[in-house]
DSSP file (Angstrom, degrees, kcal/mol; ACC not computed):
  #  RESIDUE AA STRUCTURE BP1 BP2  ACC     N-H-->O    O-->H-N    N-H-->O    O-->H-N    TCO  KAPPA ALPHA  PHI   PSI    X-CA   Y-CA   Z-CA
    1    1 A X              0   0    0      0, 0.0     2,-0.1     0, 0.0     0, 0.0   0.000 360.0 360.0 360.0 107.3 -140.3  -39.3  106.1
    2    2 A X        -     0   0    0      1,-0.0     0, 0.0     0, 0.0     0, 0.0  -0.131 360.0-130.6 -65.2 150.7 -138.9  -42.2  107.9
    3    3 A X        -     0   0    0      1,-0.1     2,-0.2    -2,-0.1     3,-0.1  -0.061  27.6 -95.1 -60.2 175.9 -141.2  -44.8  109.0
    4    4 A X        -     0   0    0      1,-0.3    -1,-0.1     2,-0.0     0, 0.0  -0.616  47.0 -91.0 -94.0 170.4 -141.3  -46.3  112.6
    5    5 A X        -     0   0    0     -2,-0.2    -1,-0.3     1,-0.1     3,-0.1  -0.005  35.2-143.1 -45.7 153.6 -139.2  -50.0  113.7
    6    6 A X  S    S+     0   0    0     -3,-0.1    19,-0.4     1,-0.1     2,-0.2   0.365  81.6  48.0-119.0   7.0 -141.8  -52.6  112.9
    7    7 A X  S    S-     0   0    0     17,-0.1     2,-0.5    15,-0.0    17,-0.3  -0.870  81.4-126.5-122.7-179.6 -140.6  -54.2  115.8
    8    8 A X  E     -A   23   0A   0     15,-2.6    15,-0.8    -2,-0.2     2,-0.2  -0.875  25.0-160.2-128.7 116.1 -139.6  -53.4  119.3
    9    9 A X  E     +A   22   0A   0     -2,-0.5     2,-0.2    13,-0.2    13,-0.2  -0.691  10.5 176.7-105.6 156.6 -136.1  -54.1  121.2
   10   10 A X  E     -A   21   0A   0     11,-0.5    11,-5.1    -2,-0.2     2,-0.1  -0.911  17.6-144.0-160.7 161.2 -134.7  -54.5  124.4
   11   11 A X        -     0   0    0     -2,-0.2     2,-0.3     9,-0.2    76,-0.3  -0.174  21.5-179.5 -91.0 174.6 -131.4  -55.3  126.3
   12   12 A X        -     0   0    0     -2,-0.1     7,-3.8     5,-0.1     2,-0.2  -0.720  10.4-153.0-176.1 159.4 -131.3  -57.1  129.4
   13   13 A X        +     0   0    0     -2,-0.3    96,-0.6     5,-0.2     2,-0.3  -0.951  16.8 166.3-120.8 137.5 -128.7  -58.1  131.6
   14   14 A X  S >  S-     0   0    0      3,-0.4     3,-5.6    -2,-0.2     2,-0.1  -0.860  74.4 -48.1-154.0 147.7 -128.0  -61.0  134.3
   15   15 A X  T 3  S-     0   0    0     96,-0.7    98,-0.1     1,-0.3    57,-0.1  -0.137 118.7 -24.4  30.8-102.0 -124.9  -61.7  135.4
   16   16 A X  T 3  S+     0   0    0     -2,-0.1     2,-0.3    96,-0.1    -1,-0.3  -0.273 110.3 106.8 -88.9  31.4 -122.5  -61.8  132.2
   17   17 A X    <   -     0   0    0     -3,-5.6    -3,-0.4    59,-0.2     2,-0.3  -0.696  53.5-167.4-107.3 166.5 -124.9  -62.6  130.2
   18   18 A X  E     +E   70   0B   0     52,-2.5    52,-1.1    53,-0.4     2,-0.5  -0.905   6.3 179.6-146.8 132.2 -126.4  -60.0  127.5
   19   19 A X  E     -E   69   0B   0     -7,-3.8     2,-0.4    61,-0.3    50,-0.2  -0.983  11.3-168.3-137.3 154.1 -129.4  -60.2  125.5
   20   20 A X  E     -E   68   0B   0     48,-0.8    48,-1.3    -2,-0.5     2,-0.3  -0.825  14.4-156.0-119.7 152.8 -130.9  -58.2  123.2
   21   21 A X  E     -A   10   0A   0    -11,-5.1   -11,-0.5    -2,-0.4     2,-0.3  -0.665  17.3-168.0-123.7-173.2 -134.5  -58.6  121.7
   22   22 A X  E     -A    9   0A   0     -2,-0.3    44,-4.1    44,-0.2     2,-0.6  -0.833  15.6-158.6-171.2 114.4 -136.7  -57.7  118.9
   23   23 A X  E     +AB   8  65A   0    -15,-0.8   -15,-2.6    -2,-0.3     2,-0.3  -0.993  15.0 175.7-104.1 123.2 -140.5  -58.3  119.2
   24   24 A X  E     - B   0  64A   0     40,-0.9    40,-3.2    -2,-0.6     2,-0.2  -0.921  43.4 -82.2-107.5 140.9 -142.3  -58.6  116.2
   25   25 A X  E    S+ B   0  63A   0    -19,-0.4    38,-0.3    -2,-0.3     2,-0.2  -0.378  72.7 138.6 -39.8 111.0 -146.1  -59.3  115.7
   26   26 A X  S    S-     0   0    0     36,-1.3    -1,-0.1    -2,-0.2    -3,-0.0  -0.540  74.3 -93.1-178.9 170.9 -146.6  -62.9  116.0
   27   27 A X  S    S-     0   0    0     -2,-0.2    37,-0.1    35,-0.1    -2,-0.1  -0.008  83.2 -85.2-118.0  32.1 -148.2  -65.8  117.1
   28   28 A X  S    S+     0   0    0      1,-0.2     2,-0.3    31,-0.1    36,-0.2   0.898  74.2 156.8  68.4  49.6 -145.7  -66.1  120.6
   29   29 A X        -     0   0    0      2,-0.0    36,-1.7     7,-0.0     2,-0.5  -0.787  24.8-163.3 -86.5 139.5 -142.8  -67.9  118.8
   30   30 A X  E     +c   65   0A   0     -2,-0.3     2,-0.7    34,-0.2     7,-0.5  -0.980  10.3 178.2-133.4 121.6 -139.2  -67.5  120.5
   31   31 A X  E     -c   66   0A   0     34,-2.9    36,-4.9    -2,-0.5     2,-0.5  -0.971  11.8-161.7-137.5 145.6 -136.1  -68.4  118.6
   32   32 A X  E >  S-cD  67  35A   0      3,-2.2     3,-3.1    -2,-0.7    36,-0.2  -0.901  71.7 -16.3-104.4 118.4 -133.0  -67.8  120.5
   33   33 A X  T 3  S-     0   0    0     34,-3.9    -1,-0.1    -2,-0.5    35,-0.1   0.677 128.2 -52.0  48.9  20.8 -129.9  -67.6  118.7
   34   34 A X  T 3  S+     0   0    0      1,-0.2     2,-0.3    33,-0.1    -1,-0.3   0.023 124.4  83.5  87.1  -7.5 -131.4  -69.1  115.6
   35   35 A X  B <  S-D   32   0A   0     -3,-3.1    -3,-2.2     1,-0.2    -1,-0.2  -0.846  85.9 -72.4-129.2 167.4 -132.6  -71.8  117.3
   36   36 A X     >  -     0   0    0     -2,-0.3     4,-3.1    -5,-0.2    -1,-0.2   0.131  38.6-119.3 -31.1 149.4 -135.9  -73.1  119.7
   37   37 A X  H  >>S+     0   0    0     -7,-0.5     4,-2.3     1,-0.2     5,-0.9   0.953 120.5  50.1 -61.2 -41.2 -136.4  -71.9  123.2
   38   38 A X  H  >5S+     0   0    0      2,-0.2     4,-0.7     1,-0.2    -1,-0.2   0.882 107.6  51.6 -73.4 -45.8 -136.0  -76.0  123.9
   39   39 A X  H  45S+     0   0    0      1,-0.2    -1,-0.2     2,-0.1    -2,-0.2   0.903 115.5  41.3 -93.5 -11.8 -132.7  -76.4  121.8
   40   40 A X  H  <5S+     0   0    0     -4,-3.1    -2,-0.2    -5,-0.1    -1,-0.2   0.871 126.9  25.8 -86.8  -8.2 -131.0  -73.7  123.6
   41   41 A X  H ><5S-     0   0    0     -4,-2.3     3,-2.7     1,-0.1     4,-0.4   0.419  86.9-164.8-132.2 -29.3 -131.9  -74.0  127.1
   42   42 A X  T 3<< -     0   0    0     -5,-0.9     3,-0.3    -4,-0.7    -1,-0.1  -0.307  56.3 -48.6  92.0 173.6 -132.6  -77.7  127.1
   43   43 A X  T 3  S+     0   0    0      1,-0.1    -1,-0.2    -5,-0.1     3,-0.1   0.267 122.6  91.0 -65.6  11.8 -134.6  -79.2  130.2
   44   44 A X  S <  S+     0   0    0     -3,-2.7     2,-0.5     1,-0.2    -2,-0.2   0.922  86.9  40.1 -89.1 -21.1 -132.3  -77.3  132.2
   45   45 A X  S    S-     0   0    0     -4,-0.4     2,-0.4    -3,-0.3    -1,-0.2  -0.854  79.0-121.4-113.7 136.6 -134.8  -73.8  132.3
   46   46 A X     >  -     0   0    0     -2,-0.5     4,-1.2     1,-0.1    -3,-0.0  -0.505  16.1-151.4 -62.5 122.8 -138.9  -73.5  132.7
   47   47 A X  H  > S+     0   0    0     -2,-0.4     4,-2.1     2,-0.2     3,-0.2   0.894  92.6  63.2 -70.5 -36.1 -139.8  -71.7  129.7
   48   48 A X  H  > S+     0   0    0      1,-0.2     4,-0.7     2,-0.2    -1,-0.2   0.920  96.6  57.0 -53.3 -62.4 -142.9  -70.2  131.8
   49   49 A X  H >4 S+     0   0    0      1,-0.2     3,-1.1     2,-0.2    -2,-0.2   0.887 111.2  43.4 -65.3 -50.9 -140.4  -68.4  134.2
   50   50 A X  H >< S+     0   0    0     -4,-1.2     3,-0.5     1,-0.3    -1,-0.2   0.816 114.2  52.8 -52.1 -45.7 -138.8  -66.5  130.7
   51   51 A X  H >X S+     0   0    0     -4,-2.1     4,-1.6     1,-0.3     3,-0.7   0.307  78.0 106.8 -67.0  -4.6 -142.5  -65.9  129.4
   52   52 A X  H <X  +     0   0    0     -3,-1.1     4,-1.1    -4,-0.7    -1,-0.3   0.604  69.3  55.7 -62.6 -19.2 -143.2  -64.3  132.6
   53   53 A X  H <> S+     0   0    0     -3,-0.5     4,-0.9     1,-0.2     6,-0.3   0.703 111.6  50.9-107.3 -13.4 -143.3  -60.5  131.2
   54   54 A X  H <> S+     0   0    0     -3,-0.7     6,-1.2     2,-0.1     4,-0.5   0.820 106.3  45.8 -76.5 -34.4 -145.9  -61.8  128.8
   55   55 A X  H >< S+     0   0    0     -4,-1.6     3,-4.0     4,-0.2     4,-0.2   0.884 116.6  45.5 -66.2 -77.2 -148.3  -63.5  131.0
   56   56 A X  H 3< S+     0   0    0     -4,-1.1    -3,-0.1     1,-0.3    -2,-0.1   0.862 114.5  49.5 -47.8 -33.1 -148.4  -60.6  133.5
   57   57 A X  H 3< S-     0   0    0     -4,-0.9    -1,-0.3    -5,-0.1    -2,-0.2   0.445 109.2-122.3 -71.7 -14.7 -148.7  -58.0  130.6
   58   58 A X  S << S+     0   0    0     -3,-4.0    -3,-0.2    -4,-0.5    -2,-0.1   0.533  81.9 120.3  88.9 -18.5 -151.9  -60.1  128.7
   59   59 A X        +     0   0    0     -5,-0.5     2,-0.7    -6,-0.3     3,-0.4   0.271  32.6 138.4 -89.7  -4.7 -149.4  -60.2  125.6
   60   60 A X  S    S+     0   0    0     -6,-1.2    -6,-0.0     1,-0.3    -5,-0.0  -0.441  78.7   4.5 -34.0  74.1 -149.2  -64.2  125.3
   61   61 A X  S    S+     0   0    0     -2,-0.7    -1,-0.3     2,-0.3     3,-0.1   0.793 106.0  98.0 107.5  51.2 -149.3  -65.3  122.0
   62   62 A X  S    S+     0   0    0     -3,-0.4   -36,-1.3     1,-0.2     2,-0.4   0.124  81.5  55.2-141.0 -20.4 -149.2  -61.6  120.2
   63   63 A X  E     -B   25   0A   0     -4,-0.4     2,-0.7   -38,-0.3   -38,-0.3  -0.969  66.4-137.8-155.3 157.8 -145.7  -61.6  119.6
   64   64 A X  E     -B   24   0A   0    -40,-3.2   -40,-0.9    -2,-0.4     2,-0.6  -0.643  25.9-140.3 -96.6  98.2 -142.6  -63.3  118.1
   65   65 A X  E     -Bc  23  30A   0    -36,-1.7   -34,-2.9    -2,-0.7     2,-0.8  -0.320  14.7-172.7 -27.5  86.9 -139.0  -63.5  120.1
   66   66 A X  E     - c   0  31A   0    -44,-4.1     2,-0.3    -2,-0.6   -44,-0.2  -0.908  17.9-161.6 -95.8 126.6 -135.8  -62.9  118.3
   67   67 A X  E     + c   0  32A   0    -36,-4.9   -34,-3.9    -2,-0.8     2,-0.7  -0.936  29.6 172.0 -92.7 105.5 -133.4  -63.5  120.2
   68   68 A X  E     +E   20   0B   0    -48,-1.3   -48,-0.8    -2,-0.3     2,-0.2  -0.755  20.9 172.0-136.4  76.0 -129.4  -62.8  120.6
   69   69 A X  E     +E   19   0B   0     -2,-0.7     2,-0.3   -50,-0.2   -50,-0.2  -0.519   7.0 178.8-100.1 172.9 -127.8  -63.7  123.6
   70   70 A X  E     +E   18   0B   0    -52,-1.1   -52,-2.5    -2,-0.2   -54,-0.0  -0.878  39.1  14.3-150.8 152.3 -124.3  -63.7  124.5
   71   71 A X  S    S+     0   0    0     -2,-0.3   -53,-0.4   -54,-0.2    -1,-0.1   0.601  83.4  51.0  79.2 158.7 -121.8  -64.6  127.8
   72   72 A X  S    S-     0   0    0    -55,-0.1    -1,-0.2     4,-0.1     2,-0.1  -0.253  82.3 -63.3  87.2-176.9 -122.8  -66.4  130.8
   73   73 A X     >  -     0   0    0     -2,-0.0     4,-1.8     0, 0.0     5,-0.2  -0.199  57.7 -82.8-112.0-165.8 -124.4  -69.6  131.7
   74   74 A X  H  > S+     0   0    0      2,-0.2     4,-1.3     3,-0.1     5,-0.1   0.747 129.2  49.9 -89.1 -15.1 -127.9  -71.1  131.2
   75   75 A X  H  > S+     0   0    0      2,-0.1     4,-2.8     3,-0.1     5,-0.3   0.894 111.3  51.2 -77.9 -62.3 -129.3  -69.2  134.2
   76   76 A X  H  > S+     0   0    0      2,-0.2     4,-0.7     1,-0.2   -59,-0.2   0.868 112.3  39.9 -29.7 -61.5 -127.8  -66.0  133.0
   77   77 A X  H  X S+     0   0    0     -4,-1.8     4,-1.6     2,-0.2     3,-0.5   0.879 111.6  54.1 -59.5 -41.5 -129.0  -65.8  129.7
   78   78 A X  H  X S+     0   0    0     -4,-1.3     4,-0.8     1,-0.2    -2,-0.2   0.691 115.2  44.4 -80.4  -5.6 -132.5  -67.1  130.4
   79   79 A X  H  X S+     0   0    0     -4,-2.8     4,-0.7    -3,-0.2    -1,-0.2   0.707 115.6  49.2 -91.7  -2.4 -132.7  -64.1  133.1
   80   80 A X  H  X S+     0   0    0     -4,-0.7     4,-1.9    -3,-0.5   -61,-0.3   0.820 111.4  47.0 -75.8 -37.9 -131.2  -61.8  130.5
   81   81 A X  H  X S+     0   0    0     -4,-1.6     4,-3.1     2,-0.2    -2,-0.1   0.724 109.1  54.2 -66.7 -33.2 -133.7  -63.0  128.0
   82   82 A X  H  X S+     0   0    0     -4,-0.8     4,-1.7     2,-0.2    -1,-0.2   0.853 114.6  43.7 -72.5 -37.9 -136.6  -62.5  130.7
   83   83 A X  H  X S+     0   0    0     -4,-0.7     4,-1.2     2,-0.2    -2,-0.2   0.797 108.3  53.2 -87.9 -36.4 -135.4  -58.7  131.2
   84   84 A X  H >X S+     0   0    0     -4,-1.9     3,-2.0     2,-0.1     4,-1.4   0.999 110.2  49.4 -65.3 -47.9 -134.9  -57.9  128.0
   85   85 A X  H >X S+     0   0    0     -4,-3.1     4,-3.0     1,-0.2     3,-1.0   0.896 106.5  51.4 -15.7 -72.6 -138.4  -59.0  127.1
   86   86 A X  H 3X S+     0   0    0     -4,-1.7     4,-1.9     1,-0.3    -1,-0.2   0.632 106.9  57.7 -80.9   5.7 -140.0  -57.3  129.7
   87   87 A X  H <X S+     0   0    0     -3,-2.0     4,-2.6    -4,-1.2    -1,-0.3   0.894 112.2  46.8 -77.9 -38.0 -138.0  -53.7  128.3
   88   88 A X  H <X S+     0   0    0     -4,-1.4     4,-0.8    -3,-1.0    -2,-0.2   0.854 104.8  50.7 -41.4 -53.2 -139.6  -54.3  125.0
   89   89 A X  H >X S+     0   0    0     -4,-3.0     3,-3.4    -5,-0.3     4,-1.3   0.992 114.4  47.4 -74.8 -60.7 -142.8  -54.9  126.1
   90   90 A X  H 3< S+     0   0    0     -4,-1.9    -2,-0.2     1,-0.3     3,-0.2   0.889 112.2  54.4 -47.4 -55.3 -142.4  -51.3  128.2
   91   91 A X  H 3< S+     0   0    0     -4,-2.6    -1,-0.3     1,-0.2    -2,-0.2   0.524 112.0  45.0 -51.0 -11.9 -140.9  -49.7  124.8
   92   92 A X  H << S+     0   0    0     -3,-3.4     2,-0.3    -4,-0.8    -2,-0.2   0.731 130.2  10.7-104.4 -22.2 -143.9  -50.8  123.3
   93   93 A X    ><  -     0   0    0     -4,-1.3     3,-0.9    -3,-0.2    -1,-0.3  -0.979  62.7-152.2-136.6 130.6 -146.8  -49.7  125.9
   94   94 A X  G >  S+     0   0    0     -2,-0.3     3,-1.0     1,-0.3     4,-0.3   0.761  92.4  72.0 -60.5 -22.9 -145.8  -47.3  128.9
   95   95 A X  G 3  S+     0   0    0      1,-0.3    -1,-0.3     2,-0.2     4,-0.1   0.114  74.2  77.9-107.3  37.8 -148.2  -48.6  130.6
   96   96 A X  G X> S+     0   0    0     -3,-0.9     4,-1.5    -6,-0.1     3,-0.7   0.281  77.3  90.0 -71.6 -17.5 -146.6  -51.9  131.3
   97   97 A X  H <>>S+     0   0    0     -3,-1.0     4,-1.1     1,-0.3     5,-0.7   0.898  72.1  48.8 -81.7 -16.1 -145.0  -50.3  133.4
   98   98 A X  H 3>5S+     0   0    0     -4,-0.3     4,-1.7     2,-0.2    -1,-0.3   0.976 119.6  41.7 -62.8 -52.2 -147.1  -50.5  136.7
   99   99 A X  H <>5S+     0   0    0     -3,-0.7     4,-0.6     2,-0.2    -2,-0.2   0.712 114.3  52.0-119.0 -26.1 -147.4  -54.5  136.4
  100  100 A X  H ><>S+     0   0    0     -4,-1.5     3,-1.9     2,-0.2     5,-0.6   0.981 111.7  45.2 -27.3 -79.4 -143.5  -55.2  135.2
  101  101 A X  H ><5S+     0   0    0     -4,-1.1     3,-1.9    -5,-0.3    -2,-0.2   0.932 115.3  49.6 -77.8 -42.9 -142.0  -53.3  138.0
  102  102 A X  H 3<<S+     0   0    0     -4,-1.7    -1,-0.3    -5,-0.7    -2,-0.2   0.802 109.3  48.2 -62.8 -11.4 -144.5  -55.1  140.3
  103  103 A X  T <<5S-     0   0    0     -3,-1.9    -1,-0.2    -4,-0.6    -2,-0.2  -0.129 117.9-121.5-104.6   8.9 -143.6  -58.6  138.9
  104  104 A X  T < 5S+     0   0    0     -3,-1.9    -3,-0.2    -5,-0.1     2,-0.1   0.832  76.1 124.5  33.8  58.9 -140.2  -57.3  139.5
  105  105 A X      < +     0   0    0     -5,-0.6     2,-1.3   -19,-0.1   -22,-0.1   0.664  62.1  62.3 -99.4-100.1 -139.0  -57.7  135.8
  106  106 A X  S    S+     0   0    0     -2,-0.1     2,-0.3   -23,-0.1    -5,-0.1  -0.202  85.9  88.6 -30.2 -35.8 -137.9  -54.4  135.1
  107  107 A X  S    S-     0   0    0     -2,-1.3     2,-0.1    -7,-0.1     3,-0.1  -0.702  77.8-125.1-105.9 113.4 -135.1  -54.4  137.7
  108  108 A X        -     0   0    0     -2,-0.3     2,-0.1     1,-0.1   -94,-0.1  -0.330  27.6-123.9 -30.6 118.5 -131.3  -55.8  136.8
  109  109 A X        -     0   0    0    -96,-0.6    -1,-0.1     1,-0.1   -96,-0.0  -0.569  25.2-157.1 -70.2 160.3 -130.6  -58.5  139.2
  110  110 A X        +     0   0    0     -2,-0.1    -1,-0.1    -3,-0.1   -96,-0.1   0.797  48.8 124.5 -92.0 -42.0 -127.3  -56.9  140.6
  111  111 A X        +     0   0    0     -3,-0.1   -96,-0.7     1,-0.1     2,-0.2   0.248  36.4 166.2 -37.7 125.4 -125.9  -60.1  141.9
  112  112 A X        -     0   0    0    -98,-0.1     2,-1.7   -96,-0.0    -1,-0.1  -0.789  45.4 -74.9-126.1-177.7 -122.2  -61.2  140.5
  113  113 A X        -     0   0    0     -2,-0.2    -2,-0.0   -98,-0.1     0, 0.0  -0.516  44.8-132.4 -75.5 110.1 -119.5  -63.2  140.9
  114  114 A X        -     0   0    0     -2,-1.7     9,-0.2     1,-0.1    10,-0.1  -0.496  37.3-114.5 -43.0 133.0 -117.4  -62.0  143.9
  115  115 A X        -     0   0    0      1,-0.1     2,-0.5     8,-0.1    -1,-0.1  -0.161  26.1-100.3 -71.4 172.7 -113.8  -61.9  142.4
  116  116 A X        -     0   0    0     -2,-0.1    -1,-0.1     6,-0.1     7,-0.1  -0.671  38.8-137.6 -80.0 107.4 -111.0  -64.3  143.7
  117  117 A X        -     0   0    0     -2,-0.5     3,-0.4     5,-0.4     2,-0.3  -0.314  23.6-110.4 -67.9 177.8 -108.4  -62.4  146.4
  118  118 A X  S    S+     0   0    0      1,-0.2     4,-0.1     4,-0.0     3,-0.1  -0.713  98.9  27.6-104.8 171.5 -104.9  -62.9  146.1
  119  119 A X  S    S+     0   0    0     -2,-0.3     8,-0.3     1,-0.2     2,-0.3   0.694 112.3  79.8  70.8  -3.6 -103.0  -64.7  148.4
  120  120 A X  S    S-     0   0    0     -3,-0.4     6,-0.2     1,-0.1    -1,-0.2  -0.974  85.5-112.8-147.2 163.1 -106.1  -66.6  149.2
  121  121 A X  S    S-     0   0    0      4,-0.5     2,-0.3    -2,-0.3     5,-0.2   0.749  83.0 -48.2 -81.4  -7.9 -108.0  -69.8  147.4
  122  122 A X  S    S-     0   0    0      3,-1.2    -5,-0.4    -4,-0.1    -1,-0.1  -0.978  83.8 -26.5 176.3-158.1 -110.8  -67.9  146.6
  123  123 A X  S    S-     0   0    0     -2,-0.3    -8,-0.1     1,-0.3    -7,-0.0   0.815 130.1 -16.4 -40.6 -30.5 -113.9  -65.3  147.2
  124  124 A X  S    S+     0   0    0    -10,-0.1     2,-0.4    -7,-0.1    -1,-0.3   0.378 113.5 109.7-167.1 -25.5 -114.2  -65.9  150.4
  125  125 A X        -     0   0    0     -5,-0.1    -3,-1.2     1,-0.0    -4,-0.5  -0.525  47.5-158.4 -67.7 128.5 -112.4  -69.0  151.0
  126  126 A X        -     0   0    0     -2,-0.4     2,-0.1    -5,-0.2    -6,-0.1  -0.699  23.3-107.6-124.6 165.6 -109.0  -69.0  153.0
  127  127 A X        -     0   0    0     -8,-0.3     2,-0.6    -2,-0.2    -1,-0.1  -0.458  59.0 -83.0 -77.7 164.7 -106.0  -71.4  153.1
  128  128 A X        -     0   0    0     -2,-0.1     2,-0.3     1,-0.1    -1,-0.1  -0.749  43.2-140.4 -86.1 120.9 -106.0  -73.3  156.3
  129  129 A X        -     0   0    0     -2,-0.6     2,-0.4     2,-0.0    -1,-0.1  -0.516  17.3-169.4 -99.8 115.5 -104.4  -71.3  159.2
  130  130 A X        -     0   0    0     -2,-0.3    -2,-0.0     1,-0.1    -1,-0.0  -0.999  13.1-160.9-133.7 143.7 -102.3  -73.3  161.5
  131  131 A X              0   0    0     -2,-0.4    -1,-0.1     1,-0.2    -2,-0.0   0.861 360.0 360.0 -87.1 -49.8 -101.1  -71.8  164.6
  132  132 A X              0   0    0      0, 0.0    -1,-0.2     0, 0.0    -2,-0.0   0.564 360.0 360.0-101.8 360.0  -98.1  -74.2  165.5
């Protein structure tokens, strides 16, 4: 008879970024790519804004990150990181689900990069039109 996971995964998405997660039982530890939340993200991200689907869920310090992100920038990944979390934490109690969707984790930001037209310098940007 197989057994169940002993841990809990989720995807998330922002922008190009992709991460996937694996919560294990833990004492709230996050390693990212093999390494600290602090040597992948630097000072440049609040660690508090990632942790966000634990705080609102009571789960702080109950479980251990691993983390595997891919693509993107440092904003991208750490909102990829934030959404996969909080898919985990739903894959592990349903009844996350009320205070996630209200804390607006659950929800893919949509936002992308607008492509580049042709003929023009960029998204939205035009060459300068003179008349004479």
């Amino acid at each position: 008879m197989p057994t169940a996971p002993t841990f809990n995964s989720g995807t998330g998405r922002r922008k190009t970024a992709v991460a996937r997660v694996r919560l294990l039982p833990g004492e709230g530890e996050m390693v990212i790519n093999g390494r600290s939340f602090t040597e992948h993200f630097g000072a440049a991200i609040d660690e508090a804004e990632v942790r966000m689907p634990f705080r609102v869920t009571n789960t702080d310090g109950r479980f251990n990150a691993m983390v595997k992100v891919e693509g993107g920038g440092v904003n991208g990944q750490a909102g990829a990181v934030r959404h996969a979390i909080a898919r985990a934490l739903l894959e592990l109690d349903e009844g996350h689900r009320l205070v996630l969707r209200q804390a607006g984790l659950l929800t893919r930001d949509p936002r992308m990069k607008e492509r580049k037209k042709y003929g023009q310098k960029g998204a939205r940007a035009r060459f300068q039109f003179s008349k004479r």
